[in-house]
C-alpha positions in Angstrom: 94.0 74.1 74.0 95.1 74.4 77.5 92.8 76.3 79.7 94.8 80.0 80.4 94.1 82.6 83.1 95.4 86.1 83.1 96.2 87.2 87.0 97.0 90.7 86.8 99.9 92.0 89.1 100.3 95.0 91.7 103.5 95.3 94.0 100.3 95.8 97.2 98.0 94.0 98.9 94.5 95.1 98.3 93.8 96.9 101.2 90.8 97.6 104.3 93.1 99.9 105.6 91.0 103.2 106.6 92.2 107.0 105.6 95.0 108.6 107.8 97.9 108.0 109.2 98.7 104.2 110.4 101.7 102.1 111.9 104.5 100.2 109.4 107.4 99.0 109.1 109.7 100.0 106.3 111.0 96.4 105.1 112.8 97.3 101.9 113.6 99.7 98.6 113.8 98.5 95.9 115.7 99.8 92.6 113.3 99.2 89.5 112.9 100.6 86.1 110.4 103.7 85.8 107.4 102.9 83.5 108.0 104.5 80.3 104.3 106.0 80.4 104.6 108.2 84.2 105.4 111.5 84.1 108.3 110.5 86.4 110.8 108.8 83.9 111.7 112.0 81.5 113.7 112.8 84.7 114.2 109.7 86.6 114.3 106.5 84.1 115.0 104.6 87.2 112.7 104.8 90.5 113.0 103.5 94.0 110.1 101.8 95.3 109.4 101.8 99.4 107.5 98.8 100.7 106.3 98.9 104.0 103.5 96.5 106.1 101.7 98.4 107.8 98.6 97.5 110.2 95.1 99.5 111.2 96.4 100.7 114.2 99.2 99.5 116.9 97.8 97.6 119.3 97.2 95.3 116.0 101.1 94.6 115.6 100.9 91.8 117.6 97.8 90.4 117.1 97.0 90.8 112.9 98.8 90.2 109.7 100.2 93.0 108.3 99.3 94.6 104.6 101.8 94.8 101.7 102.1 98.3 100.3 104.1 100.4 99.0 104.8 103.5 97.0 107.5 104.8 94.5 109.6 107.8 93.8 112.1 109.1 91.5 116.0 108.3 92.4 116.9 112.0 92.5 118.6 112.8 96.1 118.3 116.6 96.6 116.8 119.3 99.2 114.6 122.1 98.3 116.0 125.2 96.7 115.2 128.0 94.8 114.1 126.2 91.6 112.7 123.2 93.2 111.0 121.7 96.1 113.1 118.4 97.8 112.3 115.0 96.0 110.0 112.6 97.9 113.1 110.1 98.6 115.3 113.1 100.6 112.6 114.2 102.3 111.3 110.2 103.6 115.0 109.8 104.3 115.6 113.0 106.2 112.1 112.6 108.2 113.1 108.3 108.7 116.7 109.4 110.2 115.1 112.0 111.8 118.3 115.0 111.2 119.0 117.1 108.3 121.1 115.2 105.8 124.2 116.8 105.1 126.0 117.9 102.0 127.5 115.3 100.1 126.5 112.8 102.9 125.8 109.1 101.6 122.9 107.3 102.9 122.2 103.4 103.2 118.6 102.4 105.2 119.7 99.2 104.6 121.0 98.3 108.4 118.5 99.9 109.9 115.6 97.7 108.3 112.8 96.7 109.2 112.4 100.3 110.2 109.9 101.2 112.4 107.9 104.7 111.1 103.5 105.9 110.5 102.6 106.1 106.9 99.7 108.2 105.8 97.2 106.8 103.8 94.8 107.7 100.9 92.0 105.6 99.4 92.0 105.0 95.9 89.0 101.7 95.1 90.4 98.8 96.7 93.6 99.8 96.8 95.5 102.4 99.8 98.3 105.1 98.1 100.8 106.0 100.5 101.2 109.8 100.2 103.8 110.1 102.9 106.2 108.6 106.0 106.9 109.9 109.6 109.3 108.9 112.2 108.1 106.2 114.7 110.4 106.2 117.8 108.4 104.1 120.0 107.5 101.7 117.2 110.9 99.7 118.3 109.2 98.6 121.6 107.0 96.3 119.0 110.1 95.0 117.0 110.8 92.0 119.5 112.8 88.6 118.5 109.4 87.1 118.1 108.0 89.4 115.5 111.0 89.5 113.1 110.6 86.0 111.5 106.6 87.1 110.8 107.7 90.3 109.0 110.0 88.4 107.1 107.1 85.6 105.8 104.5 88.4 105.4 107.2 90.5 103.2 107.9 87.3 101.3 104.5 86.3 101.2 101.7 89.2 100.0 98.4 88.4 100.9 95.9 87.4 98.5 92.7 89.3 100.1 92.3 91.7 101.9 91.9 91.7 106.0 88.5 92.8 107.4 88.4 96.0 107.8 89.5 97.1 111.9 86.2 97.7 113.8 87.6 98.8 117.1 88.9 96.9 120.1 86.5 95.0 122.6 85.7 96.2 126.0 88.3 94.8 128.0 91.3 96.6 125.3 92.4 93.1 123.7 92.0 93.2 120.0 90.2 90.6 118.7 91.9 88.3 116.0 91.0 88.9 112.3 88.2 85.9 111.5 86.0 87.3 114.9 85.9 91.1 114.7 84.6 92.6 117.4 81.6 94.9 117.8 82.3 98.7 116.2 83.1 101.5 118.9 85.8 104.1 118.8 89.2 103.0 119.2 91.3 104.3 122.2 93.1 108.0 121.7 96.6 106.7 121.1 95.1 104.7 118.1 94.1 107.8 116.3 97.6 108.5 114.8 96.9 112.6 114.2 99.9 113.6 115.8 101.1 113.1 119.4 102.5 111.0 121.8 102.0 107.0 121.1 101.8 104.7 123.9 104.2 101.4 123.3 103.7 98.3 124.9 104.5 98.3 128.4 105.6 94.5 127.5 106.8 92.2 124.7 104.0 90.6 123.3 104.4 87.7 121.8 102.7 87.7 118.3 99.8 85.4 117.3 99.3 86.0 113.7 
């Protein structure tokens, strides 16, 4: 018989991406059947699914393939009240747009994707959960004419292994490309993406990766 492999299939990359909050770019959402087993689909039989790449830190953008990830949630639309909190997809939308949506108020992303925004992650084996999105003002400094075409091919393209995990930037503040990591040392206080004011590039760069 013919020799037969079983690949098994997961809408991310497997990921080296640490704990925390870390850049993305909100690329697309996606309209897909909820699996009949979640808890989600006895009140959403349909879900949206948020993909995103998203890198270690900035100063990365430029310099390191991005990771493929992504995370769902139910297709209901509404703000908190007295019988329930706000759904996970009002409350991304509200914080992406950064304003209060208002009522009766129809939203499309769409033309304003590949949106620039700090997704927080959680470990979970060798895979990263996104448990939830922020607004990214100065992440539109890194969307040049340059990196668009490479967002498109790594959106198109998932990786098939993971990058090595981010070590810190050399001494002299260039990040070091992905196959020659450089030696570990804390990054540089706008790469720790608590909270705060980011830095962006005081320049296009053009990207490498």
């Amino acid at each position: 018989m013919p020799e037969m492999t079983y690949t098994p299939q997961s809408a991310n990359d497997k990921s080296s991406l640490t704990a925390g909050w870390h850049p993305a770019f909100l690329m697309e959402i996606t309209d897909e059947p909820t699996p009949e087993t979640w808890k989600m689909y006895a009140q959403s039989p349909r879900m949206w699914r948020w993909i995103f790449l998203v890198w270690e830190v900035p100063t990365l953008i430029p310099n390191q393939r991005p990771e493929r990830q992504s995370a769902p949630s139910s297709q209901k639309f509404n703000p908190a009240n007295t019988k329930a909190r706000a759904s996970k997809a009002y409350l991304w939308t509200s914080e992406l747009l950064g304003r209060q949506i208002q009522p009766g108020e129809r939203v499309n992303l769409d033309p304003l994707l590949p949106m620039p925004c700090r997704v927080k992650i959680e470990r979970k084996d060798d895979y990263a959960n996104i448990i939830d999105v922020e607004r990214w003002e100065d992440g539109k400094a890194y969307l040049t004419p340059d990196l668009l075409p490479l967002l498109t091919q790594a959106f198109s393209q998932p990786a098939t292994a993971p990058q090595q995990p981010y070590q810190g930037p050399p001494s002299n503040g260039t990040p070091a490309a992905p196959a020659r990591p450089p030696a570990p040392q804390t990054p540089p206080a706008q790469s720790t993406w608590g909270g705060g004011a980011v830095t962006p590039p005081a320049a296009p760069v053009k990207p490498t990766w």
